[in-house]
C-alpha positions in Angstrom: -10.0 -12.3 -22.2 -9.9 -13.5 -18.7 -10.1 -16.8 -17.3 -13.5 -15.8 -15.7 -14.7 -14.6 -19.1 -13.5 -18.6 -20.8 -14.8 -20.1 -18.3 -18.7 -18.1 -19.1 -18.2 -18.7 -22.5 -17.4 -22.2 -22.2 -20.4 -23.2 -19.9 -22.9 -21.1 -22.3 -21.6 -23.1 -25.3 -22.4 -26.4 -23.1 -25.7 -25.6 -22.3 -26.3 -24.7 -25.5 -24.9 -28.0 -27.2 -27.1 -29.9 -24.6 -30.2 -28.3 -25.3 -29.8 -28.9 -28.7 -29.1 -32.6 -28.0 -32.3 -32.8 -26.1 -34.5 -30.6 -28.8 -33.1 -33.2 -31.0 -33.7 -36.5 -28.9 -37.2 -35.2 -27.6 -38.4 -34.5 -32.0 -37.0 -38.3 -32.6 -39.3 -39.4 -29.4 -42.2 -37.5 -31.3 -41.5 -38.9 -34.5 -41.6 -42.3 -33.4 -45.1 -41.7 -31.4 -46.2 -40.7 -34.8 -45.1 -43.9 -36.2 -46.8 -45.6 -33.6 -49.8 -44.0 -33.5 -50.3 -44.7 -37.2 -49.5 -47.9 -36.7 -52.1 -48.5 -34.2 -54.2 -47.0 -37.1 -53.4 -49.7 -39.3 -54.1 -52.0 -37.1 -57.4 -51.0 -36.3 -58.4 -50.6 -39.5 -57.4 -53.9 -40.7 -58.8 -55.4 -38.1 -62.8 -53.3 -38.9 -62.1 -54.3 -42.6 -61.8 -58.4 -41.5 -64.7 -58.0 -38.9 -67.1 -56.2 -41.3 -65.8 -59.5 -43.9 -67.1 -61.7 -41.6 -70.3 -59.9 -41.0 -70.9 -59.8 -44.3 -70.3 -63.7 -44.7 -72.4 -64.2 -41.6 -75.3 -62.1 -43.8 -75.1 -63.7 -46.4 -78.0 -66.0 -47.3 -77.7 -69.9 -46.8 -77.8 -71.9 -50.0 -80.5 -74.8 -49.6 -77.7 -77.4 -49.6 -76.4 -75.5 -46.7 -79.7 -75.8 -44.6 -79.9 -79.2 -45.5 -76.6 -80.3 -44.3 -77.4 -78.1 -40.8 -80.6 -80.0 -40.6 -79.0 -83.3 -40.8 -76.3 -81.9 -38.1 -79.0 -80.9 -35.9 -77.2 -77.3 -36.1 -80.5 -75.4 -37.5 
């Protein structure tokens, strides 16, 4: 083989080893969106499960003692 024909070879097997690096890189990038993504998920969800708590609390029905105690409070 000639130097010309080395020096192809080598350049092909660089380029080649560097898109494989960046394949690889780019599908750890994605899997990390992924993560995030369904983290933000999470999130969200805990945060409809707390709000739809509170709702609830805010629905429920006062207890006399309860409407007393705002009546004396002036908070009715």
């Amino acid at each position: 083989m000639s130097t010309a024909n080395l020096a192809i070879i080598g350049v092909m097997l660089l380029v080649g080893v560097a898109s494989a690096l960046g394949l690889y890189r780019a599908g750890g990038k994605s899997q990390k969106a992924d993560r995030d993504d369904q983290d933000v998920k999470d999130a969200q969800g805990a945060l409809d499960r707390a709000s739809a708590m509170t709702e609830a609390e805010a629905d429920k029905p006062a207890t006399e003692s309860d409407i007393l105690a705002r009546l004396n409070r002036g908070n009715a």
